[in-house]
C-alpha positions in Angstrom: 134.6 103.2 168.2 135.0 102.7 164.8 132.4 103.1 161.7 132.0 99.2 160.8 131.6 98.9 165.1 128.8 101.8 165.0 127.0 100.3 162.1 127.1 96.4 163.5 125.3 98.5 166.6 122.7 100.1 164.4 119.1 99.0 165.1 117.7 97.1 162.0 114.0 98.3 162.3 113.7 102.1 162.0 110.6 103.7 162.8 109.7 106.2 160.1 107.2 108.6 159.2 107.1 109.2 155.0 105.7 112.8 154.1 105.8 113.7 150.5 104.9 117.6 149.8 102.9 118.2 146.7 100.1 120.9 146.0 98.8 118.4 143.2 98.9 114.6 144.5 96.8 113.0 146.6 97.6 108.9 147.9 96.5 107.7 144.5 98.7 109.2 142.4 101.5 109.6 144.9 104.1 107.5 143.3 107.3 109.1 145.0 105.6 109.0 148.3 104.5 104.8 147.6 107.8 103.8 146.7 109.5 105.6 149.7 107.3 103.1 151.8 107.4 100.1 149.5 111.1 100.3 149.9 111.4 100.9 153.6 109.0 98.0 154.6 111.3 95.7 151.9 114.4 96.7 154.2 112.2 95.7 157.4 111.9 99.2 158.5 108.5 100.3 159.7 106.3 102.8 158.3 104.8 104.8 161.3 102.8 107.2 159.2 102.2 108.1 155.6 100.8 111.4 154.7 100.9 114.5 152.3 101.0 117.9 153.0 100.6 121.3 150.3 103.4 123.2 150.1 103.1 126.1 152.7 105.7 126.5 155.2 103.5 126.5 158.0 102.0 123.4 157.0 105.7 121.5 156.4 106.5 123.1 159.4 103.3 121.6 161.6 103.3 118.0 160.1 106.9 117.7 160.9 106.9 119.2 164.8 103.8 116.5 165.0 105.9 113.7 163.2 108.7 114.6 165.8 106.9 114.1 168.8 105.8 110.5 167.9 107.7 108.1 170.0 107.5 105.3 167.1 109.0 108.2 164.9 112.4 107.8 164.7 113.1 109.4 160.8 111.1 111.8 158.8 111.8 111.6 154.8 110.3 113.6 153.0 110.0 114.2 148.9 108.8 116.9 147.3 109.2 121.0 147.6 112.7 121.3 147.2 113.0 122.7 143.8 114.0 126.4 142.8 110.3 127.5 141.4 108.5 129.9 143.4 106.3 127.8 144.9 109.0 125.4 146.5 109.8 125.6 150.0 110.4 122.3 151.7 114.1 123.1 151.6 113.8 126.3 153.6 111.4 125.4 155.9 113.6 121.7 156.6 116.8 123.7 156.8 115.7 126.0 159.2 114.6 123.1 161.8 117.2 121.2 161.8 119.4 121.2 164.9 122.9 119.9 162.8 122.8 119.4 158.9 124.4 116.6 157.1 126.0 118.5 154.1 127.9 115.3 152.8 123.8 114.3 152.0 123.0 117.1 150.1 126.5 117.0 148.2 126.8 113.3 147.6 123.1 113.4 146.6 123.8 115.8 143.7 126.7 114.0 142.6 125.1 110.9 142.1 122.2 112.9 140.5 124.7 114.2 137.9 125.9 110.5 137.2 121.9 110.1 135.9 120.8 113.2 134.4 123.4 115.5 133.6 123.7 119.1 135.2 120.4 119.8 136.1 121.6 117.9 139.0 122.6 121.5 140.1 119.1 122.6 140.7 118.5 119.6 143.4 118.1 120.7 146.7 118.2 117.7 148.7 118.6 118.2 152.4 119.2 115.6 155.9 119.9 116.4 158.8 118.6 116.1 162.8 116.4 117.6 164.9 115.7 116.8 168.7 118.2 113.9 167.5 115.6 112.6 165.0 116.8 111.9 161.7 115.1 114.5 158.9 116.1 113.7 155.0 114.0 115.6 152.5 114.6 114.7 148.3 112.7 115.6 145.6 110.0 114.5 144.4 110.8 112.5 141.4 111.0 108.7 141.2 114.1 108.4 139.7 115.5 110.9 142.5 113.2 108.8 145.6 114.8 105.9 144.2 118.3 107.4 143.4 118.1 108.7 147.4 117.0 105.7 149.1 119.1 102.9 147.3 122.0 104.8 147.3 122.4 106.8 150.5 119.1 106.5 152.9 119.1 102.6 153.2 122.6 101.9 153.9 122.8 104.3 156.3 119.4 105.4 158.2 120.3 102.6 160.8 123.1 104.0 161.8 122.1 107.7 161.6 119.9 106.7 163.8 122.0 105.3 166.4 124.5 108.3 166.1 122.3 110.9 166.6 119.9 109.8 169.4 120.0 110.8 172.5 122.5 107.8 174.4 121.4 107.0 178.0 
């Protein structure tokens, strides 16, 4: 089957689950974590939940196996974490569920990145993959890199990640 045969057989409406890591926001001043939603819903995918969780690897790790056992949940993106400080972890604790990583996500990600703001791109540690064949993306927490993410690589393709990777009867 070929690519432009898998994507025509790609479901339009995605469930998905948004779950932005921060130690400092809360849904007020969330930005990253709204616009992931606002531009889901403007595709006609459906938010299934929307939450925030601190950066703590147990935590990530929690909120995610819950997220994954949702029926309606058929994506988790998360922003946030992924960073090199100290206190950063999203990457690790994402890259260490997933079941098959999507390196083309994590490179192309960073490339595009560089297009925008030069070679502190490098530092980016953007991160998709599956798990239980659920897809998993996690970008940082920026706007311009939410943005940058979804426009560019998340919304053309999340319907037929999707499709790929789920389980086929």
């Amino acid at each position: 089957m070929s690519h432009v045969q898998h994507k025509h057989e790609a479901p339009a409406q995605i469930g998905c689950a948004v779950l932005t890591v921060s130690d400092t926001r809360g849904q007020e001043t969330d930005r990253s974590g709204q616009l992931m939603k606002e531009l889901l819903e403007s595709a006609g995918h459906l938010v299934v939940y929307y939450g925030i969780v601190k950066d703590v690897p147990l935590q990530i790790k929690g909120e995610l196996a819950t997220l994954l056992e949702k029926r309606s949940c058929q994506a988790v993106l998360l922003n946030g974490g992924t960073g090199i400080s100290p206190r950063d972890t999203t990457y690790e604790t994402v890259s260490a569920m997933l079941d098959k990583r999507l390196d083309g996500f994590g490179e192309i990600f960073r490339y595009l990145s560089y297009q925008e703001i030069g070679s502190s791109a490098i530092m980016s540690r953007a991160v998709a993959g599956t798990v239980r064949g659920r897809i998993v993306i996690s970008v940082p927490g920026s706007t311009g890199a939410v943005r940058l993410a979804m426009e560019k690589l998340i919304l053309p393709e999340l319907g037929h990640m999707v499709h790929t990777a789920a389980p086929h009867a």
